[in-house]
C-alpha positions in Angstrom: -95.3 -17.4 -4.4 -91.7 -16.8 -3.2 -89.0 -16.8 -5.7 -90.6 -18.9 -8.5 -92.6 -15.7 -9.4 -91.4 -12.1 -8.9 -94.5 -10.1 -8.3 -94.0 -6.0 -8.9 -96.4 -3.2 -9.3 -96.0 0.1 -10.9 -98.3 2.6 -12.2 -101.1 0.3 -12.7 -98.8 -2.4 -14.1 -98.3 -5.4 -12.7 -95.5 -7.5 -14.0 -95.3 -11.0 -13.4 -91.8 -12.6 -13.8 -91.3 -16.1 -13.7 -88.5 -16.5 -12.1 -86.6 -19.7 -12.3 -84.2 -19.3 -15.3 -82.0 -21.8 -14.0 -84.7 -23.8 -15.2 -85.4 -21.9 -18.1 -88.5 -21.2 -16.4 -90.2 -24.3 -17.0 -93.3 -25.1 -15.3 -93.9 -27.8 -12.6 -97.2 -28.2 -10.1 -95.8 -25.9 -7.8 -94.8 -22.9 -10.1 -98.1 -23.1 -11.9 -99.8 -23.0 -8.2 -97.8 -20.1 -7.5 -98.4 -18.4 -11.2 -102.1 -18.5 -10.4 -101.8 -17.1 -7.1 -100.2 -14.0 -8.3 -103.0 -13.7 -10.7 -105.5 -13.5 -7.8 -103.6 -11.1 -6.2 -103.7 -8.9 -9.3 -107.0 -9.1 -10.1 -108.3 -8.4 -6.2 -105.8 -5.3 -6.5 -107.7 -2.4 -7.6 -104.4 -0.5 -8.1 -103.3 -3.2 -10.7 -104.7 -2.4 -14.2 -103.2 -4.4 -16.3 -100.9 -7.8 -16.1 -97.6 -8.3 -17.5 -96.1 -12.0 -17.8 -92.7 -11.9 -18.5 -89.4 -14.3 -17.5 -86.8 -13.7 -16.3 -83.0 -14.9 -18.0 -82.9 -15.9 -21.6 -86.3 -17.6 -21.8 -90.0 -16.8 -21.3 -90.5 -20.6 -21.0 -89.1 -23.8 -21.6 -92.5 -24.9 -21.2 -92.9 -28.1 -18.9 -90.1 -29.4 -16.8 -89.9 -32.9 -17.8 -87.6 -33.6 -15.1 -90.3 -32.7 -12.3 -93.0 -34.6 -14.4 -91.4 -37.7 -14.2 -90.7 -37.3 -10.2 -94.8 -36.9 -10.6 -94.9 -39.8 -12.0 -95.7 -39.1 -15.7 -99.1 -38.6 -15.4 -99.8 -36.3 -18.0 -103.6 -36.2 -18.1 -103.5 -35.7 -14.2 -100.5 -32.7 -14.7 -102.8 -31.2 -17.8 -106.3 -31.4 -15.8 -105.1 -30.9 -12.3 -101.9 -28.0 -12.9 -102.7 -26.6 -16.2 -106.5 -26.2 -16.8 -107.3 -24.3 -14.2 -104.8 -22.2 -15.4 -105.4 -21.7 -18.9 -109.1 -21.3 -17.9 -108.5 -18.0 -15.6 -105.6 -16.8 -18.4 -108.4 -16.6 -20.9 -111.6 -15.2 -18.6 -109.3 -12.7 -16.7 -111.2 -9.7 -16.0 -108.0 -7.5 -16.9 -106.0 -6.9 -19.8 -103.1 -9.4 -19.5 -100.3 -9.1 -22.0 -97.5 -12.0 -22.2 -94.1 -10.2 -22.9 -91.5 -12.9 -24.5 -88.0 -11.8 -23.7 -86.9 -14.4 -24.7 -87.9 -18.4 -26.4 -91.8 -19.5 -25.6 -91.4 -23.7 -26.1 -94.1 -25.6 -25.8 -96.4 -25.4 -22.8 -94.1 -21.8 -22.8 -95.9 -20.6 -25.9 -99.3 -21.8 -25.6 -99.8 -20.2 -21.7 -98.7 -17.0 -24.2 -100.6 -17.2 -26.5 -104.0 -17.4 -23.5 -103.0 -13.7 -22.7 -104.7 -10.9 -24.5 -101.7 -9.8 -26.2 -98.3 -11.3 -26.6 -95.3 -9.1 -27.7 -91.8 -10.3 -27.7 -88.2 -9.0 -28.3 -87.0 -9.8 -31.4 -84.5 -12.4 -30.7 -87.5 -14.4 -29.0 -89.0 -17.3 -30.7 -92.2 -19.5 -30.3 -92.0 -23.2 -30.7 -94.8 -26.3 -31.0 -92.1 -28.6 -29.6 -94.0 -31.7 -28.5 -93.9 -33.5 -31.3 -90.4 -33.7 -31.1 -90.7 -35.8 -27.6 -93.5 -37.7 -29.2 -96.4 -35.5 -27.7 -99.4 -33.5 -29.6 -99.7 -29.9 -28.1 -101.2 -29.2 -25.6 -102.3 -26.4 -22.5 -105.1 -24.8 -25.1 -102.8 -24.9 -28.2 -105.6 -26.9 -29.9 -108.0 -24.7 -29.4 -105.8 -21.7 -29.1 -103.9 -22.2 -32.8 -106.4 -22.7 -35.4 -108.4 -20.0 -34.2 -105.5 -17.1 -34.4 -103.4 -18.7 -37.3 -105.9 -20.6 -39.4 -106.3 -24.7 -39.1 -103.8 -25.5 -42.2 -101.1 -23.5 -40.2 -101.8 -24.3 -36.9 -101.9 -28.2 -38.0 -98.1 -27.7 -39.6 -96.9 -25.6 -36.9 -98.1 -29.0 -34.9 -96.9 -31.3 -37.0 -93.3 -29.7 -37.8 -92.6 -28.6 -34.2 -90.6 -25.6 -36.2 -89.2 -22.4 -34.3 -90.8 -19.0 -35.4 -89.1 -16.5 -35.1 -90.4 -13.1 -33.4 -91.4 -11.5 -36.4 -92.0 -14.6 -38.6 -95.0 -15.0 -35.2 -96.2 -11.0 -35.8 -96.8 -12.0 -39.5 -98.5 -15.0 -38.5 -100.8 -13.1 -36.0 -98.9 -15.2 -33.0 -97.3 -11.6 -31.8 -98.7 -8.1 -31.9 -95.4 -6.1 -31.6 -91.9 -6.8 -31.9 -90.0 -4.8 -29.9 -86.1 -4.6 -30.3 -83.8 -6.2 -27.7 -82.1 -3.8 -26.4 -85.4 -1.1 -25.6 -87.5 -4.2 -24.4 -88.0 -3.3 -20.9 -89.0 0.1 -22.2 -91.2 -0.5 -25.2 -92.7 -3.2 -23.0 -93.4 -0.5 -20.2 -94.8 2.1 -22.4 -96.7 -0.2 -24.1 -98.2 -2.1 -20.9 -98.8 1.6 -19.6 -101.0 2.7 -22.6 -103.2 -0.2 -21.1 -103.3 0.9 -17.6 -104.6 4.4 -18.7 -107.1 3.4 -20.6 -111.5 2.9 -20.0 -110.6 -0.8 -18.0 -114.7 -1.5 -18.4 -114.4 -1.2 -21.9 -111.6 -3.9 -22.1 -113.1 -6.1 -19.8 -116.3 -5.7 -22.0 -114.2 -6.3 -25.6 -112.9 -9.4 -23.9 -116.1 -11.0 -23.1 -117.8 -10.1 -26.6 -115.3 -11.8 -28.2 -114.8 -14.5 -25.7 -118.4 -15.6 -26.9 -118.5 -14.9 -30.5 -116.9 -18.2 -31.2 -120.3 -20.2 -29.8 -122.4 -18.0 -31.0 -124.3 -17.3 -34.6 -124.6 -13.7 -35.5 -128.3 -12.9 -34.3 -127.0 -13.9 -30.9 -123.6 -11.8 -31.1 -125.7 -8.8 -32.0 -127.7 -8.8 -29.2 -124.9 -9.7 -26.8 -123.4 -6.4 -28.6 -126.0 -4.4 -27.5 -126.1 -5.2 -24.0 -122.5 -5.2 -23.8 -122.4 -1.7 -25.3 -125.3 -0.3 -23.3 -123.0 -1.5 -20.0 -120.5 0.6 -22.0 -122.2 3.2 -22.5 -122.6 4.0 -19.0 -119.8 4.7 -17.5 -117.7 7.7 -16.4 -115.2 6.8 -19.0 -117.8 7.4 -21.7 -119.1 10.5 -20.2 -115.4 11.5 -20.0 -114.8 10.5 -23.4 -118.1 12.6 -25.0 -116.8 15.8 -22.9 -113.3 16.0 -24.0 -114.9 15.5 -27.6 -116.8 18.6 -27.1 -114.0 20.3 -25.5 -111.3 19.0 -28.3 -108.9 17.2 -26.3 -108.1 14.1 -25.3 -109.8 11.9 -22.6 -108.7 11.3 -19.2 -110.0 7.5 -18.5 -109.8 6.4 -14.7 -113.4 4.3 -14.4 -112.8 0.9 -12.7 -113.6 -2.6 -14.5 
């Protein structure tokens, strides 16, 4: 893991920093290995609660380092299938609530690794950016699939098409962002927010994730069912318990069940 991701741990948080902003933390085959290591070593930790991915300098991520790819020979199906994928692919089944924090520009490969988190919030001067049509490219790490389904297909196709900057909030109107937090109280919005997460029922995220992980392949009759057992997992845990007792007792819950 080294220096290309900082790996910290507070309160149940654990931030991941990539941390190469020299680079504009751009991605190559070896910072995408190490980006995936730290996400093991999160999700084995049963102190970690909920993931952070953040950068570190002005950018989130300048997306793929072009530089890199062609000194790996400009394979670009190998790069997506081999480096990417497998990425993208634990991003979106993670067991944990992960949040992508942009403190700065998401570009490219940048934004679409964000927008495979649960949640992406961003400082306001922070921008999101479908740039590969600009190098002759169609997007690509999920944004295909990822796009249509949060924006809609005629916006996702002209965000494609254009390769346009949006802008922090322009993205939170779009449904792109959640929050926008203001520059200068970043670090601690994004820690209060992060830490709402990491005191909350972690079975009932883990459970909300997988419902609506499968509600795209599925036809109602199906998602109802899967609903029920779902909620019935729910339904049994200490964080339920603990939720009906401080109903009865009028005050709030204290969650601590593990997911």
């Amino acid at each position: 893991m080294g220096e290309m991701i900082d790996y910290l741990v507070c309160d149940g948080v654990a931030t991941l920093t990539l941390n190469t902003p020299a680079k504009l933390n751009a991605f190559d085959a070896a910072r995408l290995l190490a980006l995936r290591h730290a996400l093991d070593r999160a999700e084995s930790d049963e102190s970690v609660r909920v993931v952070v991915l953040t950068g570190a300098g002005r950018f989130f991520s300048s997306g793929q380092d072009l530089a890199a790819l062609e000194q790996e020979g400009l394979d670009l199906a190998r790069t997506l299938e081999e480096d990417y994928a497998p990425l993208i692919l634990r991003l979106v089944g993670f067991s944990k609530v992960t949040i992508a924090a942009l403190n700065g520009p998401a570009v490219g490969a940048g934004a679409n690794l964000a927008l495979a988190c649960d949640i992406v919030v961003a400082a306001r001067s922070a921008y999101m950016q479908q740039v590969f049509v600009r190098i002759g490219l169609i997007p690509d790490v999920g944004g295909t699939w990822l796009l249509p389904r949060i924006v809609g297909a005629k916006l996702a196709l002209a965000l494609a098409m254009t390769g346009d900057r949006v802008a922090a909030e322009e993205a939170r109107a779009m449904g792109l962002v959640y929050r926008v937090f203001e520059d200068d109280a970043f670090a601690a919005d994004l820690q209060r927010f992060a830490g709402g997460f990491a005191s909350g029922p972690l079975t009932a995220y883990r459970l909300i994730k997988e419902a609506f992980r499968k509600s795209g392949g599925q036809d109602l009759e199906a998602q109802l069912r899967l609903e029920s057992r779902l909620q019935g997992e729910a339904g049994r845990t200490p964080d339920f318990r603990e939720a009906v007792e401080a109903f009865k007792a009028k005050r709030p819950p204290v969650f601590g069940g593990v997911g």
